[in-house]
MIVEXRO-647215 format. One line per field, with one value per residue (C-alpha): residue number from 1; residue in three letters; x, y, z. Coordinates in steps of 0.001 Angstrom, whole numbers. Example, Ala and Ser with C-alpha at 12.3 -4.5 7.8 and 13.67 -1.06 7.14 Angstrom:
2
nr = [1,2] $
rest = [ALA,SER] $
X = [12300,13670] $
Y = [-4500,-1060] $
Z = [7800,7140] $
END
This chain:
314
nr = [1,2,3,4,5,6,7,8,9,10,11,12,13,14,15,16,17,18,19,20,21,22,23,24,25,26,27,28,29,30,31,32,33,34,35,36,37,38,39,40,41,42,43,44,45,46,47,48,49,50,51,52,53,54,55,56,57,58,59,60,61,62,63,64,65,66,67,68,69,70,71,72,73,74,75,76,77,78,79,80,81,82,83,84,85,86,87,88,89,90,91,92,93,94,95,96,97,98,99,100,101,102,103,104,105,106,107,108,109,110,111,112,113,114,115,116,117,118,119,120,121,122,123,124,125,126,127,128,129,130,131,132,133,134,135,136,137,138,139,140,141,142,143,144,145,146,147,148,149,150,151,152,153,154,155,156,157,158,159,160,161,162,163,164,165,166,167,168,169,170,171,172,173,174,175,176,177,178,179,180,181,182,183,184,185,186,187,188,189,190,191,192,193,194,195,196,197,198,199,200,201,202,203,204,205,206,207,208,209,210,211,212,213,214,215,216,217,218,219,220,221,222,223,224,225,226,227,228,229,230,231,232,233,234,235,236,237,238,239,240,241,242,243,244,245,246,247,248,249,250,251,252,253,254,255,256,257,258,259,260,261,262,263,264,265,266,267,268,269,270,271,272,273,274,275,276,277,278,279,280,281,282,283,284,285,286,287,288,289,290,291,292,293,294,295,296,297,298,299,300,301,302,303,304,305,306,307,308,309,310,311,312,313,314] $
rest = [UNK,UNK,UNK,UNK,UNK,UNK,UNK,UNK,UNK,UNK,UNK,UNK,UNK,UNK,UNK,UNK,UNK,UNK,UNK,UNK,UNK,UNK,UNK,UNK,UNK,UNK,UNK,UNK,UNK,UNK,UNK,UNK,UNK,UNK,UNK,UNK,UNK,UNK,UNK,UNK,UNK,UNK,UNK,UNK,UNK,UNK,UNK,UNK,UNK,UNK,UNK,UNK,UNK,UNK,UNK,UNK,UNK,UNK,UNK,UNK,UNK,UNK,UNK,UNK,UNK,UNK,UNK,UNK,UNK,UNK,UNK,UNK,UNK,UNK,UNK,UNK,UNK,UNK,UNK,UNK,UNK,UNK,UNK,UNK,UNK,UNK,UNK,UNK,UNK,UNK,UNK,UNK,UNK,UNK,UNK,UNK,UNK,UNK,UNK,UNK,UNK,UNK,UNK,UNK,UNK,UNK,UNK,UNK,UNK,UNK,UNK,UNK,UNK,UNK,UNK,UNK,UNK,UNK,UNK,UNK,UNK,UNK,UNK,UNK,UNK,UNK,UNK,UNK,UNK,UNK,UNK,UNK,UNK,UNK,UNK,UNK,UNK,UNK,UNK,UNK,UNK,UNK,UNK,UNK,UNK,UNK,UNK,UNK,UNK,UNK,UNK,UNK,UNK,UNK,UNK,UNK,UNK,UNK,UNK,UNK,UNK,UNK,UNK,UNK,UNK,UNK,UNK,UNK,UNK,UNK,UNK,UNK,UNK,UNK,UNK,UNK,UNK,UNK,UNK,UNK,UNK,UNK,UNK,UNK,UNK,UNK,UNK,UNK,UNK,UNK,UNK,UNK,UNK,UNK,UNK,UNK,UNK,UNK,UNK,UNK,UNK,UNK,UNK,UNK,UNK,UNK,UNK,UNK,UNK,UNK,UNK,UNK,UNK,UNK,UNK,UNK,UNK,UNK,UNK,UNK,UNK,UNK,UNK,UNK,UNK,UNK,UNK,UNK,UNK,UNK,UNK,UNK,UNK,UNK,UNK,UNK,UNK,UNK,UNK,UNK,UNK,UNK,UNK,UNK,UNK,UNK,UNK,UNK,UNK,UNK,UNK,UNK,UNK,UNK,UNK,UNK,UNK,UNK,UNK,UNK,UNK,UNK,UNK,UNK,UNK,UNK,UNK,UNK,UNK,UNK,UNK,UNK,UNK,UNK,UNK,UNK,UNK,UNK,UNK,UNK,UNK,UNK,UNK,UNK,UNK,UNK,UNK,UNK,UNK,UNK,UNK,UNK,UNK,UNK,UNK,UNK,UNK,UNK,UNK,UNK,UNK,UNK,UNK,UNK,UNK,UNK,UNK,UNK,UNK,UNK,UNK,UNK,UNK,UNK] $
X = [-7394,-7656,-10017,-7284,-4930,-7416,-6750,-8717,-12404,-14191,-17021,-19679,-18219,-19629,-18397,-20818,-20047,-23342,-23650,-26216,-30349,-33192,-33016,-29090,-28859,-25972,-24097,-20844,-20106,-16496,-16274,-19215,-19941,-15943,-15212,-11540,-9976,-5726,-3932,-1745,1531,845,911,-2100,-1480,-4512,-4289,-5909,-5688,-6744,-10344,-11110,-11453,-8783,-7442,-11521,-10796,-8616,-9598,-13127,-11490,-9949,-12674,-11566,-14408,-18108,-19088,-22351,-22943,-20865,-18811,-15438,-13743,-10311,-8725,-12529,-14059,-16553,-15313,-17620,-20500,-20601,-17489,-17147,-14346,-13550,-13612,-11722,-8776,-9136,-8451,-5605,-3566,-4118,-3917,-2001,-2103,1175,-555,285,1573,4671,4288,792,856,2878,2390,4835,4305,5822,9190,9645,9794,6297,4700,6058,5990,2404,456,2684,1884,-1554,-1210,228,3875,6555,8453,11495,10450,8705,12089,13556,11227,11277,14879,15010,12498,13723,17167,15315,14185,17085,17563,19335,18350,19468,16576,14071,14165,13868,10344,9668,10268,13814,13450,13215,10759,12391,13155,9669,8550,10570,8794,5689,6418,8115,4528,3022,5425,6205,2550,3642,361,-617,-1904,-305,-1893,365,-1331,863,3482,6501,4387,5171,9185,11975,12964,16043,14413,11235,13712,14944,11545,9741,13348,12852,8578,9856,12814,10565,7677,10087,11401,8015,6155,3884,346,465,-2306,-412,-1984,-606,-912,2788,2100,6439,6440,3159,4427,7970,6026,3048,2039,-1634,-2809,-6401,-7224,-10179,-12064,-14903,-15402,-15398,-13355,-12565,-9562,-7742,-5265,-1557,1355,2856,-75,-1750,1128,1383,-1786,-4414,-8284,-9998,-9397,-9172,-6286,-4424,-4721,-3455,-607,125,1305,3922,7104,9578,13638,14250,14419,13829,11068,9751,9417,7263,5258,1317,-1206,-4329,-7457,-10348,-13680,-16521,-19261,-17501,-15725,-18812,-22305,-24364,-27452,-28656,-26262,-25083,-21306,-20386,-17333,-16284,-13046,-11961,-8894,-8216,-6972,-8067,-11009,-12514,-15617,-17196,-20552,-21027,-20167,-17231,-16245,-16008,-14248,-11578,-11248,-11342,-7988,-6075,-6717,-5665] $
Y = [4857,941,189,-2322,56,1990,1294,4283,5636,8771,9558,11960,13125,15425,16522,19217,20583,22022,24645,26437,25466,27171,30109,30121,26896,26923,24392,24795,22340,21627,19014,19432,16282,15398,12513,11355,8035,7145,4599,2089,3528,7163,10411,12417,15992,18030,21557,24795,27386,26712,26207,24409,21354,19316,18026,17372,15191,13549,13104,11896,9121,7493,8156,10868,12151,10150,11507,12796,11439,9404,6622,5839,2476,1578,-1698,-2073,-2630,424,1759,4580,2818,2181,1911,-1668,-3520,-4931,-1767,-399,-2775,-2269,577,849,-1834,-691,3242,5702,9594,12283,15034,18675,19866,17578,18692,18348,15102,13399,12486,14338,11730,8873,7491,7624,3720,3819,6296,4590,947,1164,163,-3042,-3659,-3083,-6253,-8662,-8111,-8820,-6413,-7234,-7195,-4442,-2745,-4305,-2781,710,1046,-385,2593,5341,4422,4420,8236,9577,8771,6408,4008,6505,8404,5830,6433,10419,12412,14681,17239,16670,17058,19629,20540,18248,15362,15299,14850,11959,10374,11316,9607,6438,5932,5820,3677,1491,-886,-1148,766,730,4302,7299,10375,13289,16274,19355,17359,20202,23558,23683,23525,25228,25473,23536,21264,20841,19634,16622,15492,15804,13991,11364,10395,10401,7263,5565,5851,3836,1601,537,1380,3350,5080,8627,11394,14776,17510,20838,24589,24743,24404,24114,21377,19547,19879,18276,15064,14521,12425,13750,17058,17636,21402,22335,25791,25905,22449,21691,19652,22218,20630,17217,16388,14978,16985,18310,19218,20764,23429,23965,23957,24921,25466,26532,30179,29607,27081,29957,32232,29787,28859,32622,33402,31325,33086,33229,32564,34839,38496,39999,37372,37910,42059,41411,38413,39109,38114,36694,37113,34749,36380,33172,35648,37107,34387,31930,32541,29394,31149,28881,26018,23915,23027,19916,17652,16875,15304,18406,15808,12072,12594,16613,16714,20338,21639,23461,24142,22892,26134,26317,22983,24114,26526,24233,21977,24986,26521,23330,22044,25941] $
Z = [-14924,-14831,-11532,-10662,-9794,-7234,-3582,-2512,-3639,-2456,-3929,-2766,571,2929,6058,7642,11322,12871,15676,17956,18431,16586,15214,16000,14261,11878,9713,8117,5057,5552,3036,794,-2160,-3106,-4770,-6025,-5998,-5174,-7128,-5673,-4675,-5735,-3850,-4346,-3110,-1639,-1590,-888,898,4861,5948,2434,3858,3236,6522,7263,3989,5273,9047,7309,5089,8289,10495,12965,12078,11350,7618,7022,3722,607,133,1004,-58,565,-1383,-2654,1273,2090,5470,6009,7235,10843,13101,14448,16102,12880,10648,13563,13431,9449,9392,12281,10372,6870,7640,9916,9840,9996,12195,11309,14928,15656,19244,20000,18566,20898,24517,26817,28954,26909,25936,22127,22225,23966,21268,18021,19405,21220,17780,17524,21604,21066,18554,21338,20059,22793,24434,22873,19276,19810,20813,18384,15357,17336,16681,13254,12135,14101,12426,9026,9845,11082,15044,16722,19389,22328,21298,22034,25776,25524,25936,23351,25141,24454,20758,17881,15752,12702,14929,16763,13202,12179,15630,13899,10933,12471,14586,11483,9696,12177,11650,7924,6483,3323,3043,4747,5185,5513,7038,6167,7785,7371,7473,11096,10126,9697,5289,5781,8209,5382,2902,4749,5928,2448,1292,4128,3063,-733,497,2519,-335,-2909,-357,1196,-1881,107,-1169,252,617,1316,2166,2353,1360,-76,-3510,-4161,-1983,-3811,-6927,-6086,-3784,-5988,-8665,-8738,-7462,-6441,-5623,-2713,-2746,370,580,-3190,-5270,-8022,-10461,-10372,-12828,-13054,-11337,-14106,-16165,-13736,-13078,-16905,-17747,-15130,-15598,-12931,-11859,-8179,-9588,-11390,-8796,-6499,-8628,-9142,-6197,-5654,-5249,-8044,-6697,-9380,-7851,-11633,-12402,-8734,-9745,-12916,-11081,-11447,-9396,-10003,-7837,-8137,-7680,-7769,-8453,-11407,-12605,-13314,-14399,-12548,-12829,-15877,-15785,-12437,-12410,-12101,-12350,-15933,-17833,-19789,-21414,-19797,-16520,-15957,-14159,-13514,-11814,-14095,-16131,-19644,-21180,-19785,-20033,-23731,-23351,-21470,-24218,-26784,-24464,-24252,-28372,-29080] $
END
């Protein structure tokens, strides 16, 4: 991958949550030493199953939450050192974040106009081009101007989403990050929103991180596909290579149990269960993060790194 075409670098990320005094002292490593870069214009997908850390991943890289350790660059500026007014305004014009809950996200208290146009107020905009710009997106996601004067209160569960996404679109960002933006919806509903991101990626030529459980959906919206198990980076590889040719057991397992369409495919579907302690032997060699072919990245141990290469040349 040409370092031109990175606008976004993690490397080494840790997230750890900590708990309790003395003996009752406990940390939890939500994000634990991660590192994977986005190119210009892509959409990376994240996935896992929940509690692995990926929404932490993402809430880390634009500083909801203070990392404890690593490096995060974005466009080739570090912005995980210290929060100052000027990272701060950085990162507000350069990145905004689709929040999971489309209801919790939003003030019940505000218009529509005032929740997708208050970044663009914020910048000293007037009140009329902020209007203006409020409409323009919410037509580009679906609504009409009418809506702008609503409370959210007064929407459904697919249309307080497309408010979701308009605040975030509405600053012109060059990075999105999609937190499982349609696991809260409705199938039919998921469809047009995941159909909605994918026309406003080629017509604003948008970098998105998506993160999601869904593995249908990932597959469909991603160009890369890194998959998280307790905190760890485990595989990373292209879309389509990853589905047909997957590594890592948690990976497989994962990808097993998607549901099959196909009721007579569906009956003869079989499971696979990843077991860590069975499934690797770290007792004399420490995994770590190797290219098993360009562009497949899997954590694994020398040996079976090997054994990788010895599958996919087979």
């Amino acid at each position: 991958m040409p370092e031109t075409t990175k606008i976004l670098e993690v490397e080494h990320l840790c997230q750890y949550f900590t708990s309790g005094h003395g003996r009752n002292r406990m940390t939890v490593k939500a994000v634990d030493d991660v590192s994977f870069s986005v190119r210009q214009a892509e959409t990376f997908g994240l996935v896992g199953e929940s509690g692995c850390g990926k929404t932490t991943t993402g809430r880390a890289i634009i500083r909801l939450y203070n990392p404890t350790s690593g490096t995060v660059r974005f466009d080739g500026r570090e912005i995980s050192g210290p929060m100052t007014r000027s990272l701060s305004d950085y990162l507000s014009r350069n990145m905004a974040m689709i929040f999971q809950d489309p209801i919790e996200s939003l003030n019940p208290r505000m218009t529509i106009e005032e929740i997708v146009g208050e970044s663009l107020r914020l910048r000293g905009m007037s009140r009329e081009e902020v209007h203006r710009q409020v409409v323009a997106m919410l037509e580009k996601v679906g609504l009409t101007e009418e809506h702008a004067t609503r409370y959210p209160h007064e929407f459904s569960g697919g249309q307080r989403q497309r408010v979701g996404i308009a605040r975030a679109m509405i600053a012109r960002p060059r990075l999105i990050i999609a937190d499982e933006p349609v696991s809260a919806l409705d199938v039919s509903i998921q469809a047009q929103v995941i159909n909605l991101l994918n026309d406003l990626k080629q017509e604003l030529g948008l970098t998105i991180l998506f993160i999601a459980h869904n593995l249908s959906v990932v597959k469909y919206f991603s160009d890369r596909i890194g998959v998280m198990y307790y905190g760890k980076m485990v595989e990373i590889a292209e879309s389509d290579d990853l589905y047909s040719h997957p590594l890592h057991p948690y990976t497989r397992a994962l990808l097993s149990a998607i549901p099959q369409p196909n009721p007579l495919t569906e009956r003869k579907r079989c499971r696979v269960d990843y077991a860590p302690e069975r499934d690797h032997d770290y007792s004399r060699e420490k995994p770590e993060m190797h290219e098993v072919e360009p562009g497949h990245l899997v954590y694994c141990s020398q040996t079976e790194l090997a054994r990788y290469r010895q599958e996919l040349n087979g």
